[in-house]
C-alpha positions as CSV (number, residue, x, y, z in Angstrom):
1,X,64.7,181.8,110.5
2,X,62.6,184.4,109.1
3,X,61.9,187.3,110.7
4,X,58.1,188.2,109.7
5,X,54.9,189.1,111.8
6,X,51.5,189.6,111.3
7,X,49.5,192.0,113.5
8,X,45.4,192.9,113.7
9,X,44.6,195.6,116.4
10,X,41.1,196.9,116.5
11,X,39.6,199.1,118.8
12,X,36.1,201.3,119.1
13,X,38.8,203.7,117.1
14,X,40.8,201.9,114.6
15,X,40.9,198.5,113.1
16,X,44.3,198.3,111.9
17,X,46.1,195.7,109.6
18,X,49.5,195.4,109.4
19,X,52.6,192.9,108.9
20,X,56.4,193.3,108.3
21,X,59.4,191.4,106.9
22,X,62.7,192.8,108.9
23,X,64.8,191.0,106.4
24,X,63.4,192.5,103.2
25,X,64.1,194.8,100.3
26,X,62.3,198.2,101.6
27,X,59.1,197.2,99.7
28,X,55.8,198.7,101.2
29,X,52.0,198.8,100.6
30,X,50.6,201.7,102.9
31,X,47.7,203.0,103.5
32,X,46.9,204.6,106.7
33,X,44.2,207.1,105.6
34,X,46.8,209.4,106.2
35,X,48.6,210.4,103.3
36,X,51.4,212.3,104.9
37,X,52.1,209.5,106.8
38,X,51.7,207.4,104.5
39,X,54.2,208.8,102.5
40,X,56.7,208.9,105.6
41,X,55.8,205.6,106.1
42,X,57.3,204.3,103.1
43,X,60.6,206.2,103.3
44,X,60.6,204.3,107.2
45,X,60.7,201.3,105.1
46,X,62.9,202.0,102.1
47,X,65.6,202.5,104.3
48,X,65.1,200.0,106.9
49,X,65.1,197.4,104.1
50,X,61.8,196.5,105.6
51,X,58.9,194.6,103.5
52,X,56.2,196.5,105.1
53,X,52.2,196.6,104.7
54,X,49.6,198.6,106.7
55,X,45.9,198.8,106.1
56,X,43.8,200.8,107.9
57,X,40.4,199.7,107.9
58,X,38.7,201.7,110.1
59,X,39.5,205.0,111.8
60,X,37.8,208.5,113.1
61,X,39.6,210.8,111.3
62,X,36.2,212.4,110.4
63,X,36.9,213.8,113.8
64,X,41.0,214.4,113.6
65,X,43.7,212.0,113.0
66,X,45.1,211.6,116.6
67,X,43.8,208.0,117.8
68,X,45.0,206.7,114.2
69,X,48.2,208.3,114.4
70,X,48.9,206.8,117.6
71,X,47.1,203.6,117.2
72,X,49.4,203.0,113.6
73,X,52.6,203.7,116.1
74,X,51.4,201.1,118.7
75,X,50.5,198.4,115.9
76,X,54.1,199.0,114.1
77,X,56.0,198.6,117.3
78,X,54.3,195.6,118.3
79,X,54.7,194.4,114.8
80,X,58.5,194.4,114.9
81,X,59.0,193.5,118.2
82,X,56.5,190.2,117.4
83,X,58.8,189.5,114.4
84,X,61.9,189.9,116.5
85,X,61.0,187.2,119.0
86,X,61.5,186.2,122.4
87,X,64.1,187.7,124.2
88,X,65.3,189.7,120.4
89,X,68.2,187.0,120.3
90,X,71.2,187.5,118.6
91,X,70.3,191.1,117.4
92,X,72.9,194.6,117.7
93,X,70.0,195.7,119.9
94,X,71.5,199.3,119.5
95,X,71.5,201.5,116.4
96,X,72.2,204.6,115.4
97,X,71.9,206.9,111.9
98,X,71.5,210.6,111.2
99,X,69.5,211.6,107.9
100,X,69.9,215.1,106.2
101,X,67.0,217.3,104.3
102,X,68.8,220.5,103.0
103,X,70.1,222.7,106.0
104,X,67.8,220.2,108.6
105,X,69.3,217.3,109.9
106,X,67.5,214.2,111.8
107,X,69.6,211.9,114.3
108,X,68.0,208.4,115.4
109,X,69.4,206.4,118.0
110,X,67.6,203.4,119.1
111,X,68.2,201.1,121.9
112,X,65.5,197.6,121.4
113,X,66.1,197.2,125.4
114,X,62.4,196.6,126.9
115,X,62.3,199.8,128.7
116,X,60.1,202.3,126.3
117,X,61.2,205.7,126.7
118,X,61.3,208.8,123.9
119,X,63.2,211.7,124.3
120,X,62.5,214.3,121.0
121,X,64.7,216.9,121.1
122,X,63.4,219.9,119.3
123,X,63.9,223.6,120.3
124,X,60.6,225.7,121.7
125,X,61.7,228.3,119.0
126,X,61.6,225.9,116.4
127,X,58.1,225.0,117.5
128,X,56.6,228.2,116.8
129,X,58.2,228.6,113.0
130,X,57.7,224.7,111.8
131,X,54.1,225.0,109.9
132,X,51.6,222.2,110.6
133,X,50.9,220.4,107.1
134,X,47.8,218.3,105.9
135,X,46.5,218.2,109.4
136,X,50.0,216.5,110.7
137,X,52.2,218.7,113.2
138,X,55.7,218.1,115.7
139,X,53.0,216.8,118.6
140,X,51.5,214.1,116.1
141,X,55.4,212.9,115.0
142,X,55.9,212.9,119.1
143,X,52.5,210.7,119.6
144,X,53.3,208.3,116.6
145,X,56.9,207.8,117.5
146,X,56.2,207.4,121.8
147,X,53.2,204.6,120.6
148,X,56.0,203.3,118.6
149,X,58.6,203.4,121.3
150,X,56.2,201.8,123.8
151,X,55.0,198.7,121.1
152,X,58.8,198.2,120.4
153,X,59.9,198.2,124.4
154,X,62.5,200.2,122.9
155,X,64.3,203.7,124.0
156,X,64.2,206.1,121.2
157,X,66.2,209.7,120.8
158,X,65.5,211.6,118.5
159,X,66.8,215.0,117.6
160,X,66.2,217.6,114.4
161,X,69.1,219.8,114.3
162,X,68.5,222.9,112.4
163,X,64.6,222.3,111.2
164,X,63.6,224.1,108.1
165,X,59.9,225.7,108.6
166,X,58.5,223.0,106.4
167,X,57.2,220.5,108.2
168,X,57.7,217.9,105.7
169,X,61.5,218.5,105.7
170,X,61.7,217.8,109.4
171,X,59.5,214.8,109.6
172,X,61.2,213.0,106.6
173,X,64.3,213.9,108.5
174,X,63.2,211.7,111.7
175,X,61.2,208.9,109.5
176,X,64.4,208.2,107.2
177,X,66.9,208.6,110.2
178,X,64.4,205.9,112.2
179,X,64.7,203.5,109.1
180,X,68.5,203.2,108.8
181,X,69.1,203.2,113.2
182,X,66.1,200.5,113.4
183,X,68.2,198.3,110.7
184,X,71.3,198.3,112.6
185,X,69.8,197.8,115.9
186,X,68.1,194.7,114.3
187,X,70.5,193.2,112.5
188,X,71.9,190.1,113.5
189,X,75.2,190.2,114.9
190,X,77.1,187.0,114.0
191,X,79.1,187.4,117.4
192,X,76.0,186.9,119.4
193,X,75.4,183.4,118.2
194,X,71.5,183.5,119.4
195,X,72.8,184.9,122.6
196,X,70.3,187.2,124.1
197,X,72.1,190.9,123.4
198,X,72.1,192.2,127.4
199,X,74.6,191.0,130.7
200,X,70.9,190.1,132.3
201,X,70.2,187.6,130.0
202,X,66.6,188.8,128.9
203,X,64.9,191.5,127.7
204,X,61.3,191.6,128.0
């Protein structure tokens, strides 16, 4: 059965297109009006193996790019958890993967459990000597990837051990880290035999 979804979302905000294959070959079309993003967007689904297209049609970012930022994270985790299906049968449900940029290092661990929770671990040092870049900053990566953790009903750590002071660095860090742990926590364990992957017998 393949694992695909389709998703429209449009508010007074955004109008945002988007659709997903989990079983793919990392291909992507994005464009989010956003280029940083975009470009993280696309390393999210190189690694993930995920065929993934987003087309934002309408956004305010004449004004700044928070309600697109956010908006793109609730569309993408609705997305994947409308391709997953009912009840996510049959998948690892947890997944884990670190991903290293020079001296930083970005750890992912995901748990697709239907309780949305994100925990970013970042020092407040680290906070002050990271450098925002093309109007995208630490708070914007916590927005998209909370919208993302609520879509997905998923719980979400992430941590960036050592950041550098480029931005970039960090982010591609979290994006690429994201990618592999959301592959493994999707994949379909044989073991499971389209057995729903939690002693309660749902996840919702």
């Amino acid at each position: 059965m393949e694992r695909k979804a389709q998703l429209e979302r449009k508010s007074k905000e955004t109008e945002i297109l988007a659709e997903v294959n989990i079983d793919g070959k990392g291909l992507s079309k994005i464009n989010t009006n956003i280029g940083f993003l975009d470009h993280m967007l696309e390393l999210f689904a190189f690694h993930g193996y995920f065929d993934l297209n987003i087309d934002v049609k309408k956004s305010d970012i004449d004004i700044d790019i928070h309600h697109t930022n956010e908006d793109i994270g609730i569309v993408l985790g609705k997305l994947f958890k409308k391709a997953l299906g009912e009840n996510v049968s049959g998948i690892k449900r947890f997944g884990s993967a670190f991903a290293p940029m020079e001296s930083t290092l970005g750890r992912c661990i995901i748990d697709i459990c239907g309780r949305p929770h994100l925990q970013l671990g970042i020092s407040e040092k680290a906070l002050f000597i990271i450098k925002d870049q093309e109007s995208y900053s630490i708070k914007y990566l916590e927005h998209f990837l909370e919208s993302f953790a609520k879509g997905l009903g998923a719980t979400i750590n992430v941590l960036i051990e050592n950041p550098d002071e480029d931005l970039h660095t960090c982010v591609e860090s979290v994006f690429k880290s994201l990618g592999l742990a959301l592959d493994i926590a999707t994949a379909i364990d044989p073991r499971r035999k389209g057995e729903v992957p939690s002693t309660k017998g749902i996840i919702d």
